[in-house]
Structure formats: C-alpha cells, structure tokens
C-alpha positions as a printed Julia matrix, in Angstrom:
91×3 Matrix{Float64}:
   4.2   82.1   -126.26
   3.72  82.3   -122.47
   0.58  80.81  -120.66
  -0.82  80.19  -117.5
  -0.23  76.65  -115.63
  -2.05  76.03  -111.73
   0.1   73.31  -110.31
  -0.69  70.45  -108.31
   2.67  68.8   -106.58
   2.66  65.65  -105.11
  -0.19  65.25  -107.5
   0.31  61.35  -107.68
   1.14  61.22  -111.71
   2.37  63.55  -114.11
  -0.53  64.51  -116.11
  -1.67  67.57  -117.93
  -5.65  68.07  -116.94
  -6.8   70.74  -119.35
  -8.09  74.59  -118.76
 -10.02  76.14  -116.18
 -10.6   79.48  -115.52
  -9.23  81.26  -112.59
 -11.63  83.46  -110.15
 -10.88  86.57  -113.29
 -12.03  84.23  -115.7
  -8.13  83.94  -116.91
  -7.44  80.8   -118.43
  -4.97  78.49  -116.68
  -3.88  75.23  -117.67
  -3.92  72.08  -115.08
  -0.83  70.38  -114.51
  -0.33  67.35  -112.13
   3.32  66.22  -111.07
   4.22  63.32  -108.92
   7.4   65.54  -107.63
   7.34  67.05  -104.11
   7.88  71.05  -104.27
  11.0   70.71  -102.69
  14.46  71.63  -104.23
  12.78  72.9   -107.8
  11.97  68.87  -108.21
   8.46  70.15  -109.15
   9.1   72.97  -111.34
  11.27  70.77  -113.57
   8.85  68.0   -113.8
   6.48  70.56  -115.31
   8.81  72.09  -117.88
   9.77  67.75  -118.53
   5.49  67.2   -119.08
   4.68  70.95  -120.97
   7.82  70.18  -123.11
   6.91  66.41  -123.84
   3.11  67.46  -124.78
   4.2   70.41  -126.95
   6.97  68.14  -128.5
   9.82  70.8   -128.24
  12.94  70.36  -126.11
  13.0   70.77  -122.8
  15.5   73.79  -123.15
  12.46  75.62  -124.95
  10.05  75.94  -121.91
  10.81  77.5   -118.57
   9.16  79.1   -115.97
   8.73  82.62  -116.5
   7.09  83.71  -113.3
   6.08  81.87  -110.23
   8.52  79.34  -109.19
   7.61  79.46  -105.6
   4.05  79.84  -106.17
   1.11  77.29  -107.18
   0.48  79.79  -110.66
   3.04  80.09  -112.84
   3.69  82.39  -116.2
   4.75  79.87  -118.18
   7.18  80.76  -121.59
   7.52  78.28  -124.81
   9.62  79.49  -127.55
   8.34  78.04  -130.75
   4.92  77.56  -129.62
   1.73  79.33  -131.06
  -1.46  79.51  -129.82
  -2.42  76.26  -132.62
   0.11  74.71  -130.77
  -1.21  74.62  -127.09
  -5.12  74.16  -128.66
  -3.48  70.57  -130.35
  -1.75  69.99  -127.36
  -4.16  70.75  -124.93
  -7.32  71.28  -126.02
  -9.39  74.8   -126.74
  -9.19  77.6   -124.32
C-alpha cells in the first residue's frame, strides 16, 4: 500500500497527527519526529513511528519517494487500506 505522509522534523515528539488534505484535496497523513533532517535521522524515525503504528517490522515500510522533501510517497507491504483507517483514523 503506499500513502502520503507531510513531515514535520524537529517536530519536538514523535507523533502521528492524523489526515489533512493537501491544496488538491489529496490526502496526506501528519507525522511529527523529534529527529533533525540531517543525515536521513528523520526519514528513519518515520519509517520507526509508521512501522510501530501499523505493527509490521520496520523492514516493511520505506520511503518510496521524497526523501529530501517535506512529502513523501510512503510504501507498506502488508498493509491495506483497513489497516491505515485502524491505525490512523478515516481518510
């Protein structure tokens, strides 16, 4: 499954916030990490908080597209759309 994530670094705590739409009306899911974006520190503390909400392994999330950016494409393998609504609420 592969979703949309807007990231905040240096967001204070790790904490997944829910969706919002973008300016498209796109869906995105809110993530906040405590992890500077410096040296990919960021990018794996939001694989480490997607993974531990989903409940799958770390392995099975990575970042698809975006790494550099504040968007990401997000991909889980295992994960169905039932999945992210338990997780994280209705889109």
């Amino acid at each position: 499954m592969r979703f949309a994530v807007r990231v905040t670094p240096r967001g204070g705590r790790d904490a997944v916030e829910g969706w919002v739409a973008d300016g498209a009306g796109r869906p995105l899911l809110k993530v906040r990490v405590a992890a500077a974006a410096a040296d990919g520190a960021a990018n794996a503390a939001v694989v480490a908080v997607l993974a531990k909400a989903l409940g799958v392994p770390k392995s099975a999330v990575r970042i698809a597209q975006g790494e550099t950016a504040r968007v990401k494409q997000i991909e889980a393998e295992g994960v169905g759309p039932e999945d992210l609504a338990r997780a994280f609420g209705a889109v």
